[in-house]
C-alpha positions as CSV (number, residue, x, y, z in Angstrom):
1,X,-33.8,6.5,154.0
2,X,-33.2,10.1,154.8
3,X,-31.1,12.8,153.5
4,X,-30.1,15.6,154.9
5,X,-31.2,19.1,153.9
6,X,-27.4,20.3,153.8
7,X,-26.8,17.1,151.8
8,X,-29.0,17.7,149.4
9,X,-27.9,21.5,149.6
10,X,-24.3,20.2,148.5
11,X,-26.0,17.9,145.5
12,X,-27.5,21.0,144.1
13,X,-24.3,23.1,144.0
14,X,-22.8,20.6,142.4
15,X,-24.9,20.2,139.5
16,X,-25.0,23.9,139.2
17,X,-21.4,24.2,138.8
18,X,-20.9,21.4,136.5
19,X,-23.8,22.6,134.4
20,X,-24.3,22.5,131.5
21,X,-22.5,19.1,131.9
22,X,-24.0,15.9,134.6
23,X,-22.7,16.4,137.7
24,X,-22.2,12.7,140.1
25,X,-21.4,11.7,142.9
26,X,-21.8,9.3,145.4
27,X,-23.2,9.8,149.1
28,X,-21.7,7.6,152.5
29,X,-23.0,7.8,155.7
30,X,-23.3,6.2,159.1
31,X,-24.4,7.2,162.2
32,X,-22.3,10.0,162.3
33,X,-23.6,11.5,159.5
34,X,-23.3,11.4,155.6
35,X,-20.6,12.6,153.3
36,X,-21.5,13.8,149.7
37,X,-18.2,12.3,147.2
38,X,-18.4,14.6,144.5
39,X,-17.1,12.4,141.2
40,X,-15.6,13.0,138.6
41,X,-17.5,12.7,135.1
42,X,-15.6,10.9,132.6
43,X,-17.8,11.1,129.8
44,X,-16.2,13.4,128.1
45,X,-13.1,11.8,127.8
46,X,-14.9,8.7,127.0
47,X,-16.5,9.7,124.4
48,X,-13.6,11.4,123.0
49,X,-11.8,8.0,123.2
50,X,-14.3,6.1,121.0
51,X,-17.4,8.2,119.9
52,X,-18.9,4.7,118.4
53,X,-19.0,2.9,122.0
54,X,-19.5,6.3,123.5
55,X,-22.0,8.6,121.1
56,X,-22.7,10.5,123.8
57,X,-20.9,13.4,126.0
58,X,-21.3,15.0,129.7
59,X,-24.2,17.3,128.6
60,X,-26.5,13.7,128.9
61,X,-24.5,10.9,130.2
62,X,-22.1,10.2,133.1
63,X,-19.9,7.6,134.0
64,X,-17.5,7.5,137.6
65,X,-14.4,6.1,137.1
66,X,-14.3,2.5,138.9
67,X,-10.9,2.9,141.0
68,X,-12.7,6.3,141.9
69,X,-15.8,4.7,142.7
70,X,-14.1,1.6,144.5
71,X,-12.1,3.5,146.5
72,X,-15.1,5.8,147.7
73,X,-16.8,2.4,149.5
74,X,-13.7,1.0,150.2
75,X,-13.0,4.4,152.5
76,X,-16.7,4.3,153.8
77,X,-16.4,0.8,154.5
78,X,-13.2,1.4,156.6
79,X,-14.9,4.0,158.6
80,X,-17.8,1.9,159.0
81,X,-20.0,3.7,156.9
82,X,-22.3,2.3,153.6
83,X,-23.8,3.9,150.5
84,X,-26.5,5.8,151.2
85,X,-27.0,7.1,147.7
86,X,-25.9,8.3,144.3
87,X,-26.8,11.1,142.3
88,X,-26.6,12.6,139.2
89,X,-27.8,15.9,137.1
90,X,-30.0,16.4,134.0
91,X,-28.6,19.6,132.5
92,X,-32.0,21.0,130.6
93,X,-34.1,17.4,131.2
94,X,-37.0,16.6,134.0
95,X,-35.4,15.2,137.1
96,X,-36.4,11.0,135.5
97,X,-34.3,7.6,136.2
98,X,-33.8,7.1,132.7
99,X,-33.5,3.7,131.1
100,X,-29.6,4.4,130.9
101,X,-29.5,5.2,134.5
102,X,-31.1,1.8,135.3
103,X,-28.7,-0.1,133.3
104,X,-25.8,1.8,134.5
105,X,-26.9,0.6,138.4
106,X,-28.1,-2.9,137.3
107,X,-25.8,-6.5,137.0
108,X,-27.6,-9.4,136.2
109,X,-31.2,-7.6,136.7
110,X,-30.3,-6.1,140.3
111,X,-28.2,-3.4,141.6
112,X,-25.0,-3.8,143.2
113,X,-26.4,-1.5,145.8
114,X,-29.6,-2.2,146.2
115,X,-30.5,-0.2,149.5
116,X,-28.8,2.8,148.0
117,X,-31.0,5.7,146.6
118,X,-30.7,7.3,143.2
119,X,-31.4,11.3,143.6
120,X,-31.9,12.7,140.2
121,X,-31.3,16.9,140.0
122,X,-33.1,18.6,136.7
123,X,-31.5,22.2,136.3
124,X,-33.1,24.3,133.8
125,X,-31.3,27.4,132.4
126,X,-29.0,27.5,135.4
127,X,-31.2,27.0,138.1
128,X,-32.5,23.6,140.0
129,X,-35.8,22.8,138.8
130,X,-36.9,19.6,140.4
131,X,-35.0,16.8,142.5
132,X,-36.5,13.3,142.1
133,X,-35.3,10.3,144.4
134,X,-35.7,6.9,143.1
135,X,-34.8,3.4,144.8
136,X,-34.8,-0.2,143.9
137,X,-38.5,-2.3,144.6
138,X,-37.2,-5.6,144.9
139,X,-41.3,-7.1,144.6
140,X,-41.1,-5.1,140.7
141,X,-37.7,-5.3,139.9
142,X,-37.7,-1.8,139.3
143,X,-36.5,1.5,140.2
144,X,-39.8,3.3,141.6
145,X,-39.7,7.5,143.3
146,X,-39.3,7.5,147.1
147,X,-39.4,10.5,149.3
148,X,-36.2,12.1,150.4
């Protein structure tokens, strides 16, 4: 899997204007091209809801909305198109697939996507520091770094 230099340009932008909060999103594509989907994060209002469920807020968790989310691959799927990715920002954190991030992508031990990537932005006092892609290694059951 390969993603385009102005896709990943897009990415970047949008962690840097969601910063200092995580930035997602989801990436279609086809072989027309591929789409960036920025998302909205719902952390916030999460966490606002129930702060025990939800300790944490935007600055170091995300969450897409599911009717947001299905109606992203339901479009894509319409058009043809499949997930080629998802990404998300670490506001002042290394570009890693955290724990969290696994779970988040994981039912039952395997991602409902499996074939999709996971691209991981790090911005550090306002600026992108490191971009990290990860995908799923069905052999380890595991999310291992793969070249974008």
């Amino acid at each position: 899997m390969k993603l385009d230099k102005d896709i990943i340009e897009e990415i970047c932008k949008h962690a840097l204007e969601t910063y200092p909060e995580e930035c997602c999103g989801i990436i279609t594509g086809g072989e027309h091209g591929q789409t960036v989907h920025r998302c909205n994060n719902i952390q916030n209002s999460l966490h606002a809801e129930d702060p025990e469920r939800f300790p944490r807020d935007a600055r170091t968790a995300y969450v897409i909305d599911r009717k947001e989310f299905e109606d992203i691959i339901v479009r894509a799927k319409t058009q043809g198109n499949e997930v080629v990715a998802f990404y998300h920002s670490h506001p002042e954190h290394e570009a890693y697939f955290s724990a969290e991030d696994a779970a988040a992508q994981t039912v039952f031990g395997e991602p409902e996507f499996p074939d999709a990537a996971h691209v991981v932005v790090s911005v550090i006092d306002r600026k992108v520091h490191d971009i990290k892609c990860y995908g799923w290694d069905r052999d380890r059951l595991d999310f291992i770094i793969l070249a974008y």
